[in-house]
C-alpha positions in Angstrom: 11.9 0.5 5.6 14.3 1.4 8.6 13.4 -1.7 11.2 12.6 1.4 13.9 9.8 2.5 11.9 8.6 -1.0 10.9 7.9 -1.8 14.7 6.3 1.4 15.3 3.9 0.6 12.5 3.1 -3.0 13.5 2.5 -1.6 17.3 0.3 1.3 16.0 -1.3 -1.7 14.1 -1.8 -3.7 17.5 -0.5 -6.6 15.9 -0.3 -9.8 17.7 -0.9 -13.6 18.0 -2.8 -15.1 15.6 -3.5 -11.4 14.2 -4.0 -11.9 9.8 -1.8 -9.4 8.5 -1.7 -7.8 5.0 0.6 -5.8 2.8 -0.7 -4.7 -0.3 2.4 -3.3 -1.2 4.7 -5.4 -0.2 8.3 -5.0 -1.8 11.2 -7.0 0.1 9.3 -7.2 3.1 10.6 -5.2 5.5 7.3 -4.1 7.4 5.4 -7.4 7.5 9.1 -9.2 8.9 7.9 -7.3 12.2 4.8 -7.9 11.8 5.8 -11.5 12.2 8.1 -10.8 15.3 4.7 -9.7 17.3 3.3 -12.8 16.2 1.1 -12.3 13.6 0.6 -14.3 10.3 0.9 -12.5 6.9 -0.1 -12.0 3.5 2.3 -9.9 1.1 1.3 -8.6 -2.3 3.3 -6.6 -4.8 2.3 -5.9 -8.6 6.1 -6.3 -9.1 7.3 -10.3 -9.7 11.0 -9.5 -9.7 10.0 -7.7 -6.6 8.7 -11.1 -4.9 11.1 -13.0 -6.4 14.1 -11.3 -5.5 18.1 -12.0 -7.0 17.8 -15.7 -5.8 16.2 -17.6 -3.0 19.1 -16.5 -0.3 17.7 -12.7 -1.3 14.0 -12.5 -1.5 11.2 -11.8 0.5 11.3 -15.3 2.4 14.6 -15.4 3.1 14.2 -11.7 4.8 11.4 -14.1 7.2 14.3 -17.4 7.6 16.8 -14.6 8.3 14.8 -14.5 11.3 13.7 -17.9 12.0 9.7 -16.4 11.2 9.0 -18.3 8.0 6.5 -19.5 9.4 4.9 -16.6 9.9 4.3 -15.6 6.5 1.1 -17.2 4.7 1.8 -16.5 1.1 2.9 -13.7 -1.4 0.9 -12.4 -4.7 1.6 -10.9 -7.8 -1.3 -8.6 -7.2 -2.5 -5.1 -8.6 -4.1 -3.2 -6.2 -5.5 -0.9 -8.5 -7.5 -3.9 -9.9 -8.5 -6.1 -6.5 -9.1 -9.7 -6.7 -9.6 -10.7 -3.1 -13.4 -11.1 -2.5 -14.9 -8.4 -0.3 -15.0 -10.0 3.0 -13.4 -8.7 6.6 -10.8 -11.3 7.4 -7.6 -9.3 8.0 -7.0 -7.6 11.7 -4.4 -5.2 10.4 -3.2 -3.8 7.0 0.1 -2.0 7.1 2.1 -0.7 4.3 4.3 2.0 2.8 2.4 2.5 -0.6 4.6 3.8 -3.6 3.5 6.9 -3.7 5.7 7.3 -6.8 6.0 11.0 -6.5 9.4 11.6 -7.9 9.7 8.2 -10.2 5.6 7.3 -10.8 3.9 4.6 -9.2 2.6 2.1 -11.5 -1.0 -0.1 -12.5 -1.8 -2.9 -15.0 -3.3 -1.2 -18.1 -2.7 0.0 -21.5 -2.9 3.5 -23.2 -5.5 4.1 -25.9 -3.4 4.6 -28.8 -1.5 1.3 -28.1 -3.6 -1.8 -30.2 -3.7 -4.7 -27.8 -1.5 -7.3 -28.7 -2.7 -11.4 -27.5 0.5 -12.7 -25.6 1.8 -15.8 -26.7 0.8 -19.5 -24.4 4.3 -20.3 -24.2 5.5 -16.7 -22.6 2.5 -15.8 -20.5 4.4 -17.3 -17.3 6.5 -14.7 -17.1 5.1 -11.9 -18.8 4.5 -8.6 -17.5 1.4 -6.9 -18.0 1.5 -3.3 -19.3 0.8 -0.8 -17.1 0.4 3.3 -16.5 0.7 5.8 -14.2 -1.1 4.9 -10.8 -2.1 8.5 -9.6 -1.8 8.9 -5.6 -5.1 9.9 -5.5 -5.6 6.6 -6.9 -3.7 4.9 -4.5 -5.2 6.2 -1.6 -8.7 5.9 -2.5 -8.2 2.3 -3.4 -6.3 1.4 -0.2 -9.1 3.0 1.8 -11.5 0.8 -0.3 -9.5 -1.9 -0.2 -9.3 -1.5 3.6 -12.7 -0.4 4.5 -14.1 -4.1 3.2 -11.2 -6.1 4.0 -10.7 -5.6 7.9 -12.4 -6.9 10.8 -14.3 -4.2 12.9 -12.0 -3.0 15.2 -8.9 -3.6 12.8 -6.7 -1.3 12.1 -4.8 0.1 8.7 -1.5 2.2 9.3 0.3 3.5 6.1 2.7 6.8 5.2 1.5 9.5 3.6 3.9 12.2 1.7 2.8 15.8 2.3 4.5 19.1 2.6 5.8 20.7 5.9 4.4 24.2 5.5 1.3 23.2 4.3 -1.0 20.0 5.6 -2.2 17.8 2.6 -5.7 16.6 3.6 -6.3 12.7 2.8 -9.3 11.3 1.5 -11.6 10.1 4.7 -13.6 6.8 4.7 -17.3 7.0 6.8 -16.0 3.3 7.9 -12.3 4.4 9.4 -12.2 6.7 11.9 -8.5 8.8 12.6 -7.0 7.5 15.7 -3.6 9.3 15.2 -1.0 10.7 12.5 3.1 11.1 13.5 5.1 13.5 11.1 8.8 11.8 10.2 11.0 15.4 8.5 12.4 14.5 5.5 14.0 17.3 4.8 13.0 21.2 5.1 10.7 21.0 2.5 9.4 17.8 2.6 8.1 14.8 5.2 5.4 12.2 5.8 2.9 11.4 7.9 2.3 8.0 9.3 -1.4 7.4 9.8 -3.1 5.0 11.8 -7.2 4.4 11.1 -9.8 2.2 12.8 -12.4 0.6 11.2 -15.4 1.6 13.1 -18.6 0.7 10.8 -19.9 -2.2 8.7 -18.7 -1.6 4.9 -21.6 -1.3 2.9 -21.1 -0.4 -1.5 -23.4 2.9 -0.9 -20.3 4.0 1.0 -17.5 3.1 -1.3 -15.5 6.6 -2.4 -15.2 8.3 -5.9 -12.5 7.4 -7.9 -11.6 10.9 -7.9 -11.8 13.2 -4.6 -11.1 16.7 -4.5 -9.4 16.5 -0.9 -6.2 15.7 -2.0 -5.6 19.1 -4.7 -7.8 20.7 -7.0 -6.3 18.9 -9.5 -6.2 15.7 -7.7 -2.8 15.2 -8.7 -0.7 15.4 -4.9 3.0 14.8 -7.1 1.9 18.1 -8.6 1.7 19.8 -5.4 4.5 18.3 -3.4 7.3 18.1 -6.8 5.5 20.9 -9.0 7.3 21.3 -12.3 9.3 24.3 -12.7 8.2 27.2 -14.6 9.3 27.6 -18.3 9.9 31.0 -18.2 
């Protein structure tokens, strides 16, 4: 992430002293390293361990922090899947700012298995570093369970600010949470077909489980499948 945008997102964030900051998708770090220049203290996550990890400890996500003499700015890191959440549902973070991997020309990925492959037990002696399987990770997906995720994680009043791909000529709508209300959304031009949107929602309202979303929400395309709208696959004939 260029460091230009990563300080416009921690500001649109209102990050600072003392604020608990999270990245659910993590990668090297770039965004929450500016998070931790306006002071706040943060929590990286990435279902990636190679990611965390880096080449060595001189290039990984905590040497990004020393780089900057903020290491102590930055609480922990997790080998976490956000499609499958294992932080209890509880508001403790003020912000939650990422750049979610969308996947839209590669395919973002979860933890799980197809049907047709026969699970196979993984041995004591290599579960340390094993991998998990994993699919496709829809960005209907995605967003849903980052507005889930962020709807029962923040504090009233906090604040999630994330990119969303879309098309120039025609507005993707995103999936809308009755706890975060829109506060404002800047367009960044990719190219002449293509850009995102960097969105900025306030959590507004208590989070209650009568309001959590449908995994699947028609918003996004009739087929719920945005890569199919913003890369459609060319025609055969």
């Amino acid at each position: 992430m260029d460091a230009e945008l990563s300080l416009i997102i921690a500001n649109q964030a209102l990050i600072q002293s003392f604020s608990l900051v999270c990245d659910p998708f993590v990668g090297t770090g770039s965004i929450i390293v500016t998070s931790a220049h306006f002071g706040g203290y943060n929590i990286g996550s990435d279902i990636d361990p190679r990611v965390l990890r880096g080449k060595d400890d001189s290039h990984c996500v905590k040497s990004n922090f020393m780089q900057y003499n903020l290491q102590q700015k930055l609480v922990d890191l997790l080998v976490h899947d956000q499609a499958h959440i294992a932080w209890r549902c509880d508001p403790i973070f003020d912000a939650i700012i990422c750049d979610p991997p969308y996947g839209v020309r590669e395919g973002a990925r979860k933890i799980g298995r197809k049907p047709s492959k026969p699970f196979k037990a993984v041995p004591t002696e290599l579960q340390g570093d094993h991998i998990p399987a994993s699919v496709t990770y829809e960005v209907s997906e995605i967003l849903i369970d980052l507005l889930e995720f962020s709807a029962s994680r923040l504090v009233l009043g906090g604040r999630l600010v994330f990119w969303f791909p879309t098309l120039r000529h025609k507005k993707t709508e995103f999936p809308k949470h009755p706890c975060l209300d829109l506060i404002c959304e800047s367009e960044q031009s990719l190219n002449s077909k293509y850009c995102r949107r960097l969105i900025t929602l306030e959590k507004t309202r208590n989070y209650d489980i009568s309001l959590q979303l449908p995994k699947q929400d028609n918003q996004l395309s009739n087929d719920n499948k945005l890569r199919d709208v913003l890369f459609p696959k060319p025609s055969s004939n």
